[in-house]
C-alpha positions as a Markdown table, in Angstrom:
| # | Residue | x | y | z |
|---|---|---|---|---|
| 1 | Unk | 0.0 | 0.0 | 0.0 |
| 2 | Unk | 1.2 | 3.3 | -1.1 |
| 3 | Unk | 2.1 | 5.4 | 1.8 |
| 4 | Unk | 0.9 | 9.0 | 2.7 |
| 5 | Unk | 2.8 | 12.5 | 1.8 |
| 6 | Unk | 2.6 | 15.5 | 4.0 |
| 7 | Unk | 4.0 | 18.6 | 3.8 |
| 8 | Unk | 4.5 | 21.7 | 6.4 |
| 9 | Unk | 4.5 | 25.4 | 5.0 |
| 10 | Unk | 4.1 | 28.7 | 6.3 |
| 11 | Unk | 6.3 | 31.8 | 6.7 |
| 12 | Unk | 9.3 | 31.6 | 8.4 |
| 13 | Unk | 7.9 | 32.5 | 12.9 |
| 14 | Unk | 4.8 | 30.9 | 11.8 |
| 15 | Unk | 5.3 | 27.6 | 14.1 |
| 16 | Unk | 5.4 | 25.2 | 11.5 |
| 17 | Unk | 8.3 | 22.9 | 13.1 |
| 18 | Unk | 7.0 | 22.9 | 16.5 |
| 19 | Unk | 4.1 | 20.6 | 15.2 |
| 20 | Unk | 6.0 | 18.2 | 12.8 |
| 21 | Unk | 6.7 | 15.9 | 16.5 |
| 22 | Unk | 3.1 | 16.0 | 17.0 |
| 23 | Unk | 2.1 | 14.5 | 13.6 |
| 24 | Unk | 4.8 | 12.0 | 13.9 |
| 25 | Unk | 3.8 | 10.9 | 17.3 |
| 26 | Unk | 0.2 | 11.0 | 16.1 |
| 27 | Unk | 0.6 | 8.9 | 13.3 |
| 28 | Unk | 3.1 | 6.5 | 15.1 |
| 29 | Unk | 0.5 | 5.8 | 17.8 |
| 30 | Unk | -1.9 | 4.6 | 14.7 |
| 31 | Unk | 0.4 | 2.5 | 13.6 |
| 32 | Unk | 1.8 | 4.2 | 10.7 |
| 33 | Unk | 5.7 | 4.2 | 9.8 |
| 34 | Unk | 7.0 | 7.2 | 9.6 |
| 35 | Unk | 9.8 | 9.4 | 8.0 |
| 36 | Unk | 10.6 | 13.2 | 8.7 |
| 37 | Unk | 12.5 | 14.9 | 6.6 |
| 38 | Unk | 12.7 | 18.9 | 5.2 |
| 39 | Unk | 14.0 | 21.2 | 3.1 |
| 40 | Unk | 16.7 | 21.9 | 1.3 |
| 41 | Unk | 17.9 | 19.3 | 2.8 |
| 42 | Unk | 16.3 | 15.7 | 3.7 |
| 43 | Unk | 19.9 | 14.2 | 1.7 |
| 44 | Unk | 23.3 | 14.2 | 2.4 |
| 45 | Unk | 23.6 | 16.5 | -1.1 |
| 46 | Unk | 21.0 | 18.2 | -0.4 |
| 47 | Unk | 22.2 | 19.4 | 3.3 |
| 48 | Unk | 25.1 | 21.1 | 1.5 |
| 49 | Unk | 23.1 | 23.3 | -0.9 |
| 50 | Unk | 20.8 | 23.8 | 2.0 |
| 51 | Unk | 24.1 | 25.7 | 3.6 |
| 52 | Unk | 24.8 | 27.5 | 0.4 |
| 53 | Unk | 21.2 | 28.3 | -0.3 |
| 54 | Unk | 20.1 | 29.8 | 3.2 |
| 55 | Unk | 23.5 | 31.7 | 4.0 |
| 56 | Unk | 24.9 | 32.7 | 0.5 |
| 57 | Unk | 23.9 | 35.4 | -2.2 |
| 58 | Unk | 23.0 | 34.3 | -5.4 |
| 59 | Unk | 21.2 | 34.8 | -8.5 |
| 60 | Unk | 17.3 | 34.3 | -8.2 |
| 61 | Unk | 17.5 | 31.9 | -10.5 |
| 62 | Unk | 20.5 | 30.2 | -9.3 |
| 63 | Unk | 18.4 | 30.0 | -5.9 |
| 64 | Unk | 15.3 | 28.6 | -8.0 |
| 65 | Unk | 16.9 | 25.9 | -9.7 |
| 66 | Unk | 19.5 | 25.1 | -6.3 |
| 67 | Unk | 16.2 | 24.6 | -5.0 |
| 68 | Unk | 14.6 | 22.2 | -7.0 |
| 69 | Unk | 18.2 | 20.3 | -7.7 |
| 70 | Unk | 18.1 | 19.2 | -3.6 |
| 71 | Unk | 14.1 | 18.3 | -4.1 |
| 72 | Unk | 15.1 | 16.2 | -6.9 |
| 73 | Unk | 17.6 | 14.4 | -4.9 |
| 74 | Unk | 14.8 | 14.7 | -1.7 |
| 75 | Unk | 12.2 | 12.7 | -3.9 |
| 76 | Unk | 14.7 | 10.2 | -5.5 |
| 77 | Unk | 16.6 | 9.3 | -2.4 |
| 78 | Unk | 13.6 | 9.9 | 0.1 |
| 79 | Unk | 10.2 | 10.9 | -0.6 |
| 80 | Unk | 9.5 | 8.1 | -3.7 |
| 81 | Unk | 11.3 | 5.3 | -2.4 |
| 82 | Unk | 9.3 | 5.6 | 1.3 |
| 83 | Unk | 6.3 | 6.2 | -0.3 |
| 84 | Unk | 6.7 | 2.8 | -1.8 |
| 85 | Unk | 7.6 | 0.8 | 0.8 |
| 86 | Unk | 3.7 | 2.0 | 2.4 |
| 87 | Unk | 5.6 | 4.9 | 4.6 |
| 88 | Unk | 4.5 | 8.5 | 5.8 |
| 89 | Unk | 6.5 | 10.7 | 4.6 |
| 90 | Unk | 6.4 | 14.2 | 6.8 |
| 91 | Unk | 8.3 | 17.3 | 4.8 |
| 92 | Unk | 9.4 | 20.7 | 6.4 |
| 93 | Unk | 8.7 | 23.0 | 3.2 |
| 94 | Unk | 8.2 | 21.1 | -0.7 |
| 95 | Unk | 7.7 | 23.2 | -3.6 |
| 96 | Unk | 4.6 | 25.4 | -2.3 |
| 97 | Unk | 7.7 | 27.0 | -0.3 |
| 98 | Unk | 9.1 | 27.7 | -3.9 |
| 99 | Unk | 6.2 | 29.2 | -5.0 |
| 100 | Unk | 5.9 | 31.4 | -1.7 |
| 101 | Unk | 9.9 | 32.1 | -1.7 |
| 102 | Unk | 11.2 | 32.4 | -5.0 |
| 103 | Unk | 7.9 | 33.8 | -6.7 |
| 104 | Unk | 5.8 | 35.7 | -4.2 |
| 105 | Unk | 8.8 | 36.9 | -2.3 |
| 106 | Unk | 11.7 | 37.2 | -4.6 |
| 107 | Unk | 9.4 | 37.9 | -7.7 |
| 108 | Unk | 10.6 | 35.0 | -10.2 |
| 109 | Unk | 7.8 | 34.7 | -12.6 |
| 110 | Unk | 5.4 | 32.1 | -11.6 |
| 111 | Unk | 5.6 | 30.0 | -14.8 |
| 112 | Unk | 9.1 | 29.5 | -14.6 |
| 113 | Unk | 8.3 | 27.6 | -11.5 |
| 114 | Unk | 6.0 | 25.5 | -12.8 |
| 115 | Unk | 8.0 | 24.2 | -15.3 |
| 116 | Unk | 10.9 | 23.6 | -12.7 |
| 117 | Unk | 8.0 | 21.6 | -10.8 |
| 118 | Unk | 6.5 | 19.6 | -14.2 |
| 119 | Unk | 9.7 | 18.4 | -14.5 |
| 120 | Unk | 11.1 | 17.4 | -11.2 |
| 121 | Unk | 7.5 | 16.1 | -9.8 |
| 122 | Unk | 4.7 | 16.0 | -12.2 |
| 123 | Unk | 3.4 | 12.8 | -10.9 |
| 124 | Unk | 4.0 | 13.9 | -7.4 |
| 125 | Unk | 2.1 | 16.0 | -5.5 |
| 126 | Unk | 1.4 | 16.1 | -1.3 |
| 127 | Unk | -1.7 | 14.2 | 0.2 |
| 128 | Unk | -1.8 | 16.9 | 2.6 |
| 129 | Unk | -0.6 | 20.3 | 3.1 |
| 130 | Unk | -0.5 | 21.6 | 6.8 |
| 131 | Unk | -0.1 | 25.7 | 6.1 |
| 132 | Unk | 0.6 | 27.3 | 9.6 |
| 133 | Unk | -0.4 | 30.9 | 9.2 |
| 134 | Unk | 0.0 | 33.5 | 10.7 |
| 135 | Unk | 0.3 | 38.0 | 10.7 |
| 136 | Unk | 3.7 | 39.1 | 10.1 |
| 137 | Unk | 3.5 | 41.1 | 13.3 |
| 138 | Unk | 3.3 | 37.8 | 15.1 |
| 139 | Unk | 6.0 | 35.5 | 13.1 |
| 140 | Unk | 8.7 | 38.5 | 13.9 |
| 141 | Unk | 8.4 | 38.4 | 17.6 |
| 142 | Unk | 8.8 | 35.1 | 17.0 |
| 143 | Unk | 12.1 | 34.9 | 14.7 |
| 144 | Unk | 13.6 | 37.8 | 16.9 |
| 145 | Unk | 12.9 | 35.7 | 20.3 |
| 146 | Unk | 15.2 | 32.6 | 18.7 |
| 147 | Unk | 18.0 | 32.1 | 16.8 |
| 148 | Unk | 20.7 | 33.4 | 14.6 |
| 149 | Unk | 18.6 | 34.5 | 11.4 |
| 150 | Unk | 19.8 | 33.1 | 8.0 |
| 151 | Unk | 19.0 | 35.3 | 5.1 |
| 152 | Unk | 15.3 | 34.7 | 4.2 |
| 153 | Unk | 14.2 | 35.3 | 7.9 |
| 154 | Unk | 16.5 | 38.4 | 7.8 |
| 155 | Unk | 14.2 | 39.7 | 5.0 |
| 156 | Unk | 11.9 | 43.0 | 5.7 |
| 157 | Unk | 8.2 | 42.6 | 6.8 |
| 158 | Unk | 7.0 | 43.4 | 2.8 |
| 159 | Unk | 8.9 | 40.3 | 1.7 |
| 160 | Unk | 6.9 | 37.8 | 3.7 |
| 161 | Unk | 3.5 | 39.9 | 3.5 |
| 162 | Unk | 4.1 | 38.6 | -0.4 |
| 163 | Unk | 5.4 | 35.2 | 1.0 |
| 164 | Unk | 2.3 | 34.8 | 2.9 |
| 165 | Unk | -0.4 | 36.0 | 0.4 |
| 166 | Unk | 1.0 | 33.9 | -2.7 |
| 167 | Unk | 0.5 | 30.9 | 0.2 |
| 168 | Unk | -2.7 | 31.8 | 0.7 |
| 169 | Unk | -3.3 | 31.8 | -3.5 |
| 170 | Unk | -2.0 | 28.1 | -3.4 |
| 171 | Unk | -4.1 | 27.5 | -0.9 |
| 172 | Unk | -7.3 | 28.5 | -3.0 |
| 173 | Unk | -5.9 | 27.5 | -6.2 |
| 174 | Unk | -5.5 | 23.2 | -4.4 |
| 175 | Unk | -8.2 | 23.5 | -1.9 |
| 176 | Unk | -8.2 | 19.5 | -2.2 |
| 177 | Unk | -5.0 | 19.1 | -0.3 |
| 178 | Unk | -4.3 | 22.4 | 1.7 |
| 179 | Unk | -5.4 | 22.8 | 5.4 |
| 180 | Unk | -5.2 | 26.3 | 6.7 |
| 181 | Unk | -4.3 | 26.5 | 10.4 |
| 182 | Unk | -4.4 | 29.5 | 12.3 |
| 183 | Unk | -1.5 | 29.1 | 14.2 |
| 184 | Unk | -2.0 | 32.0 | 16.4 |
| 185 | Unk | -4.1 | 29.9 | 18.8 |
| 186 | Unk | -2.2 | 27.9 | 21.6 |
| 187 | Unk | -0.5 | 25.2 | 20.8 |
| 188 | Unk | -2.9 | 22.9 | 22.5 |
| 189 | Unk | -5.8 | 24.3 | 20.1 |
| 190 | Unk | -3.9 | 23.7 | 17.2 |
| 191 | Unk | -3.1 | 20.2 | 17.5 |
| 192 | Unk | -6.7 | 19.3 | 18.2 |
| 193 | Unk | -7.6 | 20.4 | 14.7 |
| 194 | Unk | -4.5 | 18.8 | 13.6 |
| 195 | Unk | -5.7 | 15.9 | 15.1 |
| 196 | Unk | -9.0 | 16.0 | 13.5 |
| 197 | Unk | -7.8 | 17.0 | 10.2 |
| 198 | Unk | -5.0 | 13.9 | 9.9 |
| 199 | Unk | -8.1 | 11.5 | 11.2 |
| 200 | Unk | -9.3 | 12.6 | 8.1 |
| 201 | Unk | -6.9 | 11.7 | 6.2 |
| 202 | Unk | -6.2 | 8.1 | 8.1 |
């Protein structure tokens, strides 16, 4: 039996990670096998251009196609096989974080993305996408009360209002597969509709 594909988006402060032990934990106690994985990243190659790509400048296009290089690698050596094999497969970011990054933030034209995506996953899309979202006001006291910032969450609070509202586009354009959570709430009410929307799914 083919196994289950979840992603996890949102802006960087909106919460996102904080719930990706939850779901696998969740989905663990139901007897699901589970792997957790994110990008860039999720590969020993793709780790590397995660460095380069969230601490280095670059061309916008150079950071578009860096991008979808490590998801090509992330599917191959990760995502496909695991899906195979009747796993869960649990993903920090896929390529609606392209879309929100690249295009909404950066302002790469959106078709160029699709294409990038036609090729490197046509027959691949999520089961289910958990967007965690959130104002801006809210995901900067967030980032600020952290960590070290790498250079997307360094970016000014215009970037990710346009981060945040080409989201929200994807999440009207694939209804079918996006759940909205407004991850303002406590983390207690959150993962009781997380809870009811993965039963859902189950």
């Amino acid at each position: 039996m083919q196994g289950k594909f979840i992603t996890f988006e949102g802006i960087d402060g909106a919460g996102k990670s904080t719930h990706i032990g939850f779901v696998t934990d969740f989905l663990v106690a139901r007897g699901k096998n589970v792997v957790a994985s994110r990008e860039p990243g999720g590969t020993p190659l793709g780790e590397k251009l995660r460095d380069h790509l969230l601490h280095e400048q670059m061309h916008l296009e150079t950071e578009a196609l860096l991008m979808f290089a490590s998801r090509r690698e992330h599917i191959a050596q990760v995502i496909a096989p695991n899906l195979a094999e009747g796993n869960w497969v649990l993903s920090d970011r896929f390529t609606d974080a392209s879309f929100a990054y690249q295009s909404g933030g950066r302002g790469l034209a959106r078709g160029k993305l699709e294409a990038l995506e036609a090729w490197v996953h046509h027959d691949l899309q999520p089961d289910l996408t958990l967007l965690f979202d959130v104002p801006l006001e809210v995901a900067r006291q967030r980032l600020n009360a952290t960590r070290t910032l790498d250079k997307f969450e360094r970016e000014q609070s215009d970037f990710f209002a346009r981060c945040r509202a080409e989201y929200l586009r994807r999440a009207a354009q694939f209804p079918e597969r996006f759940a909205v959570i407004d991850s303002t709430r406590s983390i207690a009410e959150i993962q009781a509709e997380l809870g009811q929307v993965l039963e859902k799914l189950l």
